[in-house]
C-alpha positions as semicolon CSV with decimal commas, in nm:
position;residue;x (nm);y (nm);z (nm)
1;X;8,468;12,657;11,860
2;X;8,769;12,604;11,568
3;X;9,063;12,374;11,570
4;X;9,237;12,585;11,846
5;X;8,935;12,698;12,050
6;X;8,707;12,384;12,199
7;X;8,589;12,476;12,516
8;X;8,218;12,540;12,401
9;X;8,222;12,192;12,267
10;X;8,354;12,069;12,586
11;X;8,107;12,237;12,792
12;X;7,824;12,064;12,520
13;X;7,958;11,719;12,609
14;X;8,039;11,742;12,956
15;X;7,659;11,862;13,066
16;X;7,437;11,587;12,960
17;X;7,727;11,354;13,142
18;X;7,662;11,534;13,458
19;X;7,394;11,669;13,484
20;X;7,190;11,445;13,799
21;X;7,545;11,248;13,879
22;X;7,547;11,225;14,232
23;X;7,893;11,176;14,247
24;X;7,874;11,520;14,099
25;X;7,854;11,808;14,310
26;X;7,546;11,983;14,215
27;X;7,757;12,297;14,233
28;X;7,997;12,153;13,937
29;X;7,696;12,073;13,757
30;X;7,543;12,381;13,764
31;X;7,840;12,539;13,679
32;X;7,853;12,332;13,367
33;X;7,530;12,375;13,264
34;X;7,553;12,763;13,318
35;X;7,851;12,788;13,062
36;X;7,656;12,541;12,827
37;X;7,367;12,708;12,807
38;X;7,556;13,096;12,835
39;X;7,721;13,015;12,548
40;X;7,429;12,934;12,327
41;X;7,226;13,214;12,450
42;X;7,509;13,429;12,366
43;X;7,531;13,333;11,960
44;X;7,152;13,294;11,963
45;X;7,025;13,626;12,144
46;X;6,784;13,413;12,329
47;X;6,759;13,634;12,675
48;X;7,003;13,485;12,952
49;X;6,883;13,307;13,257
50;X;6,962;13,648;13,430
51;X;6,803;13,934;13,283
52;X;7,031;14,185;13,377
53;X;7,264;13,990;13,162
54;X;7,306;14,150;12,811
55;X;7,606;14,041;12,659
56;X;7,541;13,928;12,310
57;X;7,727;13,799;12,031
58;X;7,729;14,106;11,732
59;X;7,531;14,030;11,414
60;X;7,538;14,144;11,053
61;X;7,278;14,374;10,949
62;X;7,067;14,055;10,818
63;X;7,079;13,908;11,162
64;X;7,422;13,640;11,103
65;X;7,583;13,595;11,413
66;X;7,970;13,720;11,354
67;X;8,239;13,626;11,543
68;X;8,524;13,735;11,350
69;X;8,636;13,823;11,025
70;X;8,841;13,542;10,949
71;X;8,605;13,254;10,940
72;X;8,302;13,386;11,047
73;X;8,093;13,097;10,871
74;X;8,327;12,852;11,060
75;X;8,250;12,984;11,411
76;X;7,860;13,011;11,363
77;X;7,828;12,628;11,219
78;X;7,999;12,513;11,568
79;X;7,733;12,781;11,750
80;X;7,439;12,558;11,569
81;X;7,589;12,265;11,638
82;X;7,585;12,338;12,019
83;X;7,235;12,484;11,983
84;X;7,111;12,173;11,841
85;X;7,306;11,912;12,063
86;X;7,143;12,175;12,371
87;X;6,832;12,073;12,250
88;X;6,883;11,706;12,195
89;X;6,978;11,653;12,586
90;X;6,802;11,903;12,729
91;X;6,449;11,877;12,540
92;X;6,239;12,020;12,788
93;X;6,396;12,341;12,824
94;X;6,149;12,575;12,729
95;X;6,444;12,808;12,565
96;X;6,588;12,447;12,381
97;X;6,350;12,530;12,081
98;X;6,477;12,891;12,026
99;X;6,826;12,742;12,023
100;X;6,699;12,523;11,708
101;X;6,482;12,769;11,593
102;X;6,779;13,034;11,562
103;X;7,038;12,733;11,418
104;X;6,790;12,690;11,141
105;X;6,783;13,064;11,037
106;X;7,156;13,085;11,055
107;X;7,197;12,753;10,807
108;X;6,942;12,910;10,617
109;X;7,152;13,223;10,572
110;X;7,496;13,025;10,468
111;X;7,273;12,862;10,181
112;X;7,129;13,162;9,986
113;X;6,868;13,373;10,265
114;X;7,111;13,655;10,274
115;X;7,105;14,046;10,149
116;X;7,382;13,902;9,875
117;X;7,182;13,579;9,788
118;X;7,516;13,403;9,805
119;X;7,560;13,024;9,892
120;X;7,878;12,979;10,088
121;X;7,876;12,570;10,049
122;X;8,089;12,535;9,720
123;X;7,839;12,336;9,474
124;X;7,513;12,429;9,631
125;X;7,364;12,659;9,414
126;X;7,212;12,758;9,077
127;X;7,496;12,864;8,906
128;X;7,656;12,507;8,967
129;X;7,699;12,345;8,650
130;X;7,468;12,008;8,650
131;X;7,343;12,105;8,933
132;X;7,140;12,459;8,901
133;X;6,811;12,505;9,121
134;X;6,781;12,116;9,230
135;X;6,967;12,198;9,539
136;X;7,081;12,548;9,552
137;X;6,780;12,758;9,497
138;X;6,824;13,096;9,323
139;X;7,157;13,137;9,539
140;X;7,490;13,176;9,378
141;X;7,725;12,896;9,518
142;X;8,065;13,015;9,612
143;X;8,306;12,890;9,300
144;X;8,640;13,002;9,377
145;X;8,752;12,885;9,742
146;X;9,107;12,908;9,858
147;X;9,223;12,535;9,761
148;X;9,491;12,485;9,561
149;X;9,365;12,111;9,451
150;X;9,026;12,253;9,331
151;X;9,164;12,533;9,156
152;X;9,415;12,274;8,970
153;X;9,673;12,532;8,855
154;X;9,935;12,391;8,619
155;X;10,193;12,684;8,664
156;X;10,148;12,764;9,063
157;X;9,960;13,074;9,009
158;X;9,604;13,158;9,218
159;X;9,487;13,351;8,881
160;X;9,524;13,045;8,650
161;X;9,261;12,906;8,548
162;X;9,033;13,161;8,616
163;X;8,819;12,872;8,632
164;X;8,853;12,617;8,887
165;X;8,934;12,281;8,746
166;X;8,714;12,117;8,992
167;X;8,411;12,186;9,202
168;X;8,496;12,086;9,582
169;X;8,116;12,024;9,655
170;X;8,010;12,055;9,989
171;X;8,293;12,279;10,122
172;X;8,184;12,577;10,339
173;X;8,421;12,866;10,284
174;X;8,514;13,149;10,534
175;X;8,201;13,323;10,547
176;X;8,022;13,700;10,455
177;X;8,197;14,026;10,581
178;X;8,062;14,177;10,856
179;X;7,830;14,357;10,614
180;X;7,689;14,028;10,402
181;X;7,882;14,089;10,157
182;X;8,085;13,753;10,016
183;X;8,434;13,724;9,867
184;X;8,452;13,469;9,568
185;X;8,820;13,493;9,524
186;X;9,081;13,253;9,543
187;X;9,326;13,483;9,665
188;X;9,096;13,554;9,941
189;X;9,218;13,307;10,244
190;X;9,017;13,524;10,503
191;X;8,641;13,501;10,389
192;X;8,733;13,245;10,109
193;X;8,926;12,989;10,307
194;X;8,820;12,614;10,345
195;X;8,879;12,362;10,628
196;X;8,815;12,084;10,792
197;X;8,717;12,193;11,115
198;X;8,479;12,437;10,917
199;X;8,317;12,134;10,759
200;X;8,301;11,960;11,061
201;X;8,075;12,162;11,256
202;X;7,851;12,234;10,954
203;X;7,736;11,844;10,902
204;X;7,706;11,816;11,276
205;X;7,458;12,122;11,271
206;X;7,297;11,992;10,978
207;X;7,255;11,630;11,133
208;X;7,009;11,795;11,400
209;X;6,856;12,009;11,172
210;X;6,729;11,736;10,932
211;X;6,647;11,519;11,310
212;X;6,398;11,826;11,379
213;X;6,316;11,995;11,041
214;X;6,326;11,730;10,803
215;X;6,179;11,411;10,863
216;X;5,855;11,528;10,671
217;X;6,036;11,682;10,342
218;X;6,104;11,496;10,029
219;X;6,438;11,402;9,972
220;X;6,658;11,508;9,689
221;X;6,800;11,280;9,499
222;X;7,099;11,418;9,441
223;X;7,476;11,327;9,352
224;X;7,737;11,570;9,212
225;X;7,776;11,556;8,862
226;X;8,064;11,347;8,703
227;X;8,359;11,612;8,572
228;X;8,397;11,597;8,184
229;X;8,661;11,363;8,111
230;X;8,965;11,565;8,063
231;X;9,280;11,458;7,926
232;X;9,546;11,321;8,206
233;X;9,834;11,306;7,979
234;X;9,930;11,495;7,649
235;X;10,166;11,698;7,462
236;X;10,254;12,092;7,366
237;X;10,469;12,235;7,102
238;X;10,654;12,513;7,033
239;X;10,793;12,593;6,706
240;X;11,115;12,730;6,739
241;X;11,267;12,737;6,370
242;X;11,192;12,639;6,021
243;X;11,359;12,678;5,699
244;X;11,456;12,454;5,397
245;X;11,717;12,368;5,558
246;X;11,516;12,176;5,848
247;X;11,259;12,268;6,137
248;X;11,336;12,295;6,520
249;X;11,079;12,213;6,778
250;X;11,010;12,183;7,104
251;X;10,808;11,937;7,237
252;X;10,727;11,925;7,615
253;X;10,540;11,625;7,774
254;X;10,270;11,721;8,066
255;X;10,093;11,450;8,343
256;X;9,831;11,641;8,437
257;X;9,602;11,341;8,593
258;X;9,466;11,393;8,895
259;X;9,261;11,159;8,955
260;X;9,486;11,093;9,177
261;X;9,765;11,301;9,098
262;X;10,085;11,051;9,066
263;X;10,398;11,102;8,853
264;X;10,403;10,880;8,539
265;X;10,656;10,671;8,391
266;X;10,654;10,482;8,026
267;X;10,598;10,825;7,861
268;X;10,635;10,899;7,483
269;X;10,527;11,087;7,231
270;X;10,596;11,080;6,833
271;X;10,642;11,359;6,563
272;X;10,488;11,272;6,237
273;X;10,643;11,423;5,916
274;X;10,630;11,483;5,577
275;X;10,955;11,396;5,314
276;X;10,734;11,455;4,993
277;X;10,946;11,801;4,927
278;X;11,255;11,569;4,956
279;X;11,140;11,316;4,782
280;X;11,072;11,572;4,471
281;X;11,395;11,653;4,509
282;X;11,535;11,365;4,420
283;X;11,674;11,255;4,767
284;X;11,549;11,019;5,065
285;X;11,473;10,975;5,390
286;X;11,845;10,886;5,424
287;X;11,892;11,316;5,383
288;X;11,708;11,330;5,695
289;X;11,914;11,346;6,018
290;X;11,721;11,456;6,390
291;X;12,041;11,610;6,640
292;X;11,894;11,691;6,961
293;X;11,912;12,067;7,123
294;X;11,800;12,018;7,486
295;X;11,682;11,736;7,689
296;X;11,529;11,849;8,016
297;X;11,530;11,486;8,157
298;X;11,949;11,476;8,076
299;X;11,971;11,786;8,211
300;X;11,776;11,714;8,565
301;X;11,744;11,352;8,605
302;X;12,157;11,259;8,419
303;X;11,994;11,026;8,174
304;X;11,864;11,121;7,857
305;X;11,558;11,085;7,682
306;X;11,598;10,836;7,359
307;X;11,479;10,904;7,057
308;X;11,435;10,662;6,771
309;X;11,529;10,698;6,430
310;X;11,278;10,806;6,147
311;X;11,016;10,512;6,073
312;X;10,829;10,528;5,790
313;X;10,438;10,544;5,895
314;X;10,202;10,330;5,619
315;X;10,273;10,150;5,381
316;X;10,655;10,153;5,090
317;X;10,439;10,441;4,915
318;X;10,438;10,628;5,222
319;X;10,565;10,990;5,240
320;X;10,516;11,024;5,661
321;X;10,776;10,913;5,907
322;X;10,797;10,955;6,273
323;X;11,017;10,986;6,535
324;X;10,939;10,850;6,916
325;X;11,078;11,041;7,173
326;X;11,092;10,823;7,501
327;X;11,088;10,954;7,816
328;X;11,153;10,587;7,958
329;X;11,157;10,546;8,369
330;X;11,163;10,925;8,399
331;X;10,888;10,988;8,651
332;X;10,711;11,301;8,498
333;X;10,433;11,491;8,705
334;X;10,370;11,852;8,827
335;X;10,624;12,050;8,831
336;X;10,767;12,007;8,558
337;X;10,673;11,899;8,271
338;X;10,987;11,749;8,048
339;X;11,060;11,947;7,772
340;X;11,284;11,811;7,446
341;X;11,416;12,047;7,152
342;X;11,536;11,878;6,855
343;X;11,538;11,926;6,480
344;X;11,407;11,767;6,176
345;X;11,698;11,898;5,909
346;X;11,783;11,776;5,578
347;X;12,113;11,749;5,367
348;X;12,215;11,913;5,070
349;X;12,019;11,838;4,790
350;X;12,118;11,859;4,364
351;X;12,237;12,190;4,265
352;X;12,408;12,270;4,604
353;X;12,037;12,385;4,733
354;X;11,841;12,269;4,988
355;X;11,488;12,091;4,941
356;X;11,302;12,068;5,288
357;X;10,969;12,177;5,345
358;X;10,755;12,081;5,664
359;X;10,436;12,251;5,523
360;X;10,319;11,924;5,448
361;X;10,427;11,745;5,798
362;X;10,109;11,656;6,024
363;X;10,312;11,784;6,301
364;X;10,297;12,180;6,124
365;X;9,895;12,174;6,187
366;X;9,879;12,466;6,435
367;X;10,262;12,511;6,499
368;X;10,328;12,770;6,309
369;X;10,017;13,026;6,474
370;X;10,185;12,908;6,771
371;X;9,849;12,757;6,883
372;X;10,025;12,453;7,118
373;X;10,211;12,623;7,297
374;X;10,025;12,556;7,658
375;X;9,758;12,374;7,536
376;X;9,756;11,967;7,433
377;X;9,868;11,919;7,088
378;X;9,582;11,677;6,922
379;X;9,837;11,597;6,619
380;X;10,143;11,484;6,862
381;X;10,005;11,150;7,003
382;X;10,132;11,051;7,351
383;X;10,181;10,716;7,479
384;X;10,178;10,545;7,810
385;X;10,361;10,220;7,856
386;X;10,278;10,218;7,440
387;X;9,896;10,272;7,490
388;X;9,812;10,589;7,258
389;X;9,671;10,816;7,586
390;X;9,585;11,121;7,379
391;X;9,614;11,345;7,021
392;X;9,565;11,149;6,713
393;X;9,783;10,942;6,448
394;X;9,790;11,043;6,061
395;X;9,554;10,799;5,871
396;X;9,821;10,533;5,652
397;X;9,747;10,664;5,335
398;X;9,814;11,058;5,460
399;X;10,059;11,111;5,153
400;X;10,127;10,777;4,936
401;X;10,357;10,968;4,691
402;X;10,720;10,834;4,792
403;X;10,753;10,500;4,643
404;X;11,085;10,583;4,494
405;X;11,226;10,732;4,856
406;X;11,460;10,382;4,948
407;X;11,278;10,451;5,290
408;X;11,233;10,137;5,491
409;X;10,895;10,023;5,531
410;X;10,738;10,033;5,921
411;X;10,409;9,950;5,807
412;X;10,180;9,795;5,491
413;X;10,044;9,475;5,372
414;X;9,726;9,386;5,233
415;X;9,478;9,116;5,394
416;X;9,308;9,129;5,756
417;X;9,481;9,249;6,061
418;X;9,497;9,022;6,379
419;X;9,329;9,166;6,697
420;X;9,217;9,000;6,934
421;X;8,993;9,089;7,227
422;X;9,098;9,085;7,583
423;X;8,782;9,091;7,900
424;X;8,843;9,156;8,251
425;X;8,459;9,107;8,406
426;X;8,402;9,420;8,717
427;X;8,094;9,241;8,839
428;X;8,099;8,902;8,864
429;X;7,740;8,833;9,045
430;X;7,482;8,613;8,923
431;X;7,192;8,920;8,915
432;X;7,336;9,317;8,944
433;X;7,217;9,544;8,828
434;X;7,487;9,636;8,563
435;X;7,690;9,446;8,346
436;X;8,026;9,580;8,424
437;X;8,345;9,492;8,228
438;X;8,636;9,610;8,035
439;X;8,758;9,509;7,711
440;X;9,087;9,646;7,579
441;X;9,222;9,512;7,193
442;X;9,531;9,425;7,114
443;X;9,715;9,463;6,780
444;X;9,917;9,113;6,749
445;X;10,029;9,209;6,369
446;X;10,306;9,383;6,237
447;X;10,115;9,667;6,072
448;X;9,899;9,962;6,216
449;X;9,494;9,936;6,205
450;X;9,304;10,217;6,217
451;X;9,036;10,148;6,525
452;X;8,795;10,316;6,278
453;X;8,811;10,014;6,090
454;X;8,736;9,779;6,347
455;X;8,386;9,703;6,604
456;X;8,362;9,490;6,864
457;X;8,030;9,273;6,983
458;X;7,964;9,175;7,319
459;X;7,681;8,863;7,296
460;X;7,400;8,864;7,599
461;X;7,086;8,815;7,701
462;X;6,845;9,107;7,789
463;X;6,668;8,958;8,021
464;X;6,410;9,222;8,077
465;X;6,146;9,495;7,887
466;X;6,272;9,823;7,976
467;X;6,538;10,039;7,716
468;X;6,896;9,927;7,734
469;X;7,122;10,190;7,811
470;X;7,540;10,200;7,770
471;X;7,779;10,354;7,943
472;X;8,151;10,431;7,846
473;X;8,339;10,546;8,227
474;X;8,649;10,592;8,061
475;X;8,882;10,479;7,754
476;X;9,265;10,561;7,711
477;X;9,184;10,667;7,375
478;X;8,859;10,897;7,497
479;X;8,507;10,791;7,563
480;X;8,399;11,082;7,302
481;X;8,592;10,824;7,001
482;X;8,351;10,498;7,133
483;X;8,038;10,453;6,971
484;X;7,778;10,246;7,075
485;X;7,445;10,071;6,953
486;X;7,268;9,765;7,110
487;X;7,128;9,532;6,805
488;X;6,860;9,227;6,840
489;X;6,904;8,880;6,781
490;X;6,668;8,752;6,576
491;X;6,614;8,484;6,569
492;X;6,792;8,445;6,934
493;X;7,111;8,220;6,968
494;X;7,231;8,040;7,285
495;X;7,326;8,313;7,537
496;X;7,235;8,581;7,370
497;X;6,991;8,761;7,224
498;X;7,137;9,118;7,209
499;X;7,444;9,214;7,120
500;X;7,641;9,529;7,271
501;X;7,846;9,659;6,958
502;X;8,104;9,895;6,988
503;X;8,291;10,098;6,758
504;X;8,557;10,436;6,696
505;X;8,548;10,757;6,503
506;X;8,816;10,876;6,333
507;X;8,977;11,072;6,649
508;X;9,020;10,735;6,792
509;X;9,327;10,741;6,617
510;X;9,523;10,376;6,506
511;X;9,663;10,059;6,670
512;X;10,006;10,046;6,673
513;X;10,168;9,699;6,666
514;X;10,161;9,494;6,943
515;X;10,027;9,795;7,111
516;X;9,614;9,753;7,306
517;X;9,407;10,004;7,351
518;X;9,374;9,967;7,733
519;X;9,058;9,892;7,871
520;X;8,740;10,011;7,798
521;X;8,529;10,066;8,069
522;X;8,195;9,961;7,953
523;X;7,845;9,960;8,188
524;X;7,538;9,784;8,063
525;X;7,221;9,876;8,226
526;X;6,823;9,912;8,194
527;X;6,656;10,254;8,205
528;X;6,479;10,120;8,529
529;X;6,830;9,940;8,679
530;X;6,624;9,611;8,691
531;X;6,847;9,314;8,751
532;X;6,980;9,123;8,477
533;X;7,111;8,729;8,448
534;X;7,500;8,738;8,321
535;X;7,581;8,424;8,404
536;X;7,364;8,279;8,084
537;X;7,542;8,534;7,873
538;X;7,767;8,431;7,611
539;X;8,021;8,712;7,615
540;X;8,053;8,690;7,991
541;X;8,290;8,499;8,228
542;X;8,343;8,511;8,557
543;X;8,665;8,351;8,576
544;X;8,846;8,634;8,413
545;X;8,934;8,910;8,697
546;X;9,238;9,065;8,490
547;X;9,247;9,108;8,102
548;X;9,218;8,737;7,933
549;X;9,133;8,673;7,573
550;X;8,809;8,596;7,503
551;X;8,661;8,409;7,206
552;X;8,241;8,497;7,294
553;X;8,381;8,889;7,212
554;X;8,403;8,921;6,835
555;X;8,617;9,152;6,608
556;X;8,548;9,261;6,303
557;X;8,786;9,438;6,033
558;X;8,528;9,698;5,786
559;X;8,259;9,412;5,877
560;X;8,445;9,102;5,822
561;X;8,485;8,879;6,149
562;X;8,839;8,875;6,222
563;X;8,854;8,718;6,570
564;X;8,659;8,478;6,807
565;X;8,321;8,298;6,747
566;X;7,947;8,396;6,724
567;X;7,717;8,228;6,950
């Protein structure tokens, strides 16, 4: 039975339907309880009805009942699944046990009980990672199936990664060789293949296996690992030139999220330099000019990618500028990426010579070894929509040696920044189990803060004995640059009597003006998942189902509160 070949599933139907009809002749219903049963005796070597009968379905050398090459697993999960659904209407046939009996030894095979030890459900095995012996056993799970969305290739190639980028748990792949031997290639549509209708048949099979085999076994409690947060959106560089007369670079923008995949719009990145060699020189950033080489968006799309004019990054003292290149409304997603070539050169300095050195530029780190080539550049930040979605922003004081440059200040100031907190609640019941919410910040002052500087508190009550435990899902600016600690009350305020305080390292990068850092996806929970009381908490409120300031959440700027009020 496959997608194009049904008839032994519509023999396994039709039989308990007529089988004692009257309005059935009995010579129709034995006829479709002959083929029924024929073909399950077949796959099954249980004798035949008549002895002299002998035609049997091959078999491996370890007993797997083989069809064909091309799917073999495929074909033997729909066998089971007819032996099993034989047994379920017709339970008093002495031969309906044999049929189970056999489907059991053929799922065992498919999970590990064969010559090559070799699990051919994707994820159930030992060599899983997270997963290992708690379902698998000692069998290798099939890694590599023929799927193009688990192996996530970003050029179109079955050999790249020679990792897949994602474990498609649960999917039964083509099957052993007619000798037991697997496949695991991706290449390999023939014994490496996955499909629906192979799934299909193999949950149906299992279904009546667990109905006769397993009511008495433990279950385990087990759910597929989470994937390591990866990074959706980012940038690579190529350094094409670079004298002291200016540098060229490429810089090529990549949406690799696929979670789901979707093409993305509101992309940008920025370059961060250095003018410090200029600047010794005797000239400004005024020497500086940025022509463009090649715009992929202009080229495909007609309209061309912006790019802003240098901005100095920091404070007057600042040597670092930037430039933004904006891919705008261009929808960019896989394939291609959008690539942009430009130059960072510099004018004629005293004596006729030329002064420009990018050794110094935060961009350089890597470039020159070539080392971002197809990989994400951690010292180009990206932007989405002006949220910083990956790589990393110079701190403000990289290079303070320019105060006589005439640049024009983007940045500075003294005193306390002004961010505010924004909440969007994600549970809003009295009791659950988690306290669920998001809280994004939001730079409302005209200078950069670096989110190192800054921690946020959420105020509640506790409400329970058991360890509090914290959960970052996901962050624009990467769960790995959130810290977390829970800290006690004492002595307890009204609504709370814990406090949930957040914070960022250094890779967390800075807030831009008037940029947020999107939401943070934040879980509260205790070690035992006992319920917990929200609505007496002071940070929470129900009211706010999309991002709302919030006074109960407090800011603070190197420990000083800078926004909203303590309980």
């Amino acid at each position: 039975m496959s997608w194009d070949a049904r008839w032994g599933g519509v023999f396994s139907l039709l039989d308990p339907i007529v089988a004692g009809n009257s309005a059935i002749p009995a010579t129709t219903q034995q006829d479709v309880h002959y083929f029924n049963k024929w073909q399950v005796q077949y796959w099954s070597h249980v004798p035949h009805d008549n002895a002299n009968d002998t035609n049997f379905i091959a078999t491996t050398p370890a007993g797997f009942s083989y069809l064909t090459t091309w799917g073999s697993a495929r074909y033997n999960a729909a066998a089971e699944l007819e032996a099993l659904a034989y047994r379920k209407s017709f339970p008093t046939d002495p031969q309906s046990v044999l049929f189970s009996n056999w489907a059991m030894g053929q799922m065992n095979y498919l999970m590990g009980d064969n010559p090559a030890k070799w699990s051919y459900i994707v994820g159930f095995g030992s060599t899983t990672p997270g997963v290992g012996s708690l379902v698998g056993g000692t069998a290798t799970a099939a890694s590599h199936p023929h799927h193009g969305d688990a192996q996530g290739s970003l050029t179109n190639s079955q050999s790249d990664p020679p990792t897949d980028r994602h474990i498609l748990f649960g999917a039964l792949v083509g099957g052993p060789s007619s000798t037991d031997q697997p496949d695991d290639v991706t290449t390999d549509f023939v014994l490496n293949e996955v499909a629906v209708d192979y799934n299909a048949a193999m949950v149906g099979a299992l279904a009546g296996l667990y109905q006769y085999y397993g009511q008495s076994q433990t279950m385990t409690n087990f759910t597929p690992p989470a994937e390591p947060a990866g990074t959706p959106y980012y940038a690579s560089a190529a350094l094409n030139q670079d004298s002291n007369q200016g540098t060229q670079l490429t810089v090529t923008v990549n949406n690799v999220a696929d979670e789901p995949r979707h093409f993305q719009s509101g992309m940008s990145a920025r370059v961060y330099f250095d003018i410090s060699s200029l600047v010794k020189a005797g000239q400004s950033i005024s020497a500086v000019s940025t022509p463009v080489y090649y715009d992929a968006v202009g080229q495909i799309d007609g309209t061309p990618t912006a790019m802003s004019a240098p901005t100095q990054w920091g404070d007057a003292n600042s040597c670092v500028y930037y430039v933004t290149v904006n891919w705008g409304n261009d929808q960019i997603g896989l394939p291609p990426s959008r690539a942009f070539e430009f130059g960072i050169n510099a004018a004629m300095g005293p004596g006729y010579k030329f002064y420009w050195s990018s050794a110094a530029s935060p961009f350089m780190t890597g470039l020159a070894a070539g080392s971002y080539t197809s990989a994400p550049d951690p010292y180009i930040p990206v932007y989405v929509n002006g949220q910083l979605v990956s790589g990393q922003t110079p701190s403000l004081t990289a290079d303070e040696g320019c105060s006589s440059s005439g640049g024009t200040g983007g940045g500075g100031g003294g005193g306390s920044p002004t961010v505010t907190a924004q909440y969007e609640t994600s549970t809003t019941g009295a009791t659950p189990s988690t306290l669920s919410n998001q809280i994004q910040l939001v730079n409302n002052g005209a200078n950069p803060v670096p989110l190192s500087s800054l921690t946020v508190r959420y105020w509640f009550t506790e409400d329970g004995t058991q360890a509090l435990q914290y959960a970052c899902d996901y962050t624009s600016v990467g769960c790995a640059n959130v810290t977390s600690s829970f800290v006690t009350v004492s002595p307890p305020r009204t609504g709370a009597d814990h406090y949930l305080q957040l914070g960022f390292t250094s890779g967390a990068g800075s807030l831009a003006p008037g940029a947020s850092t999107g939401g943070i996806q934040n879980r509260i929970y205790q070690a035992n998942y006992a319920t917990m009381t929200q609505t007496n908490d002071y940070s929470f409120n129900a009211a706010d189902a999309s991002f709302t300031a919030n006074p109960h959440i407090t800011v603070y700027y190197n420990g000083t509160l800078i926004y909203g009020t303590e309980p």
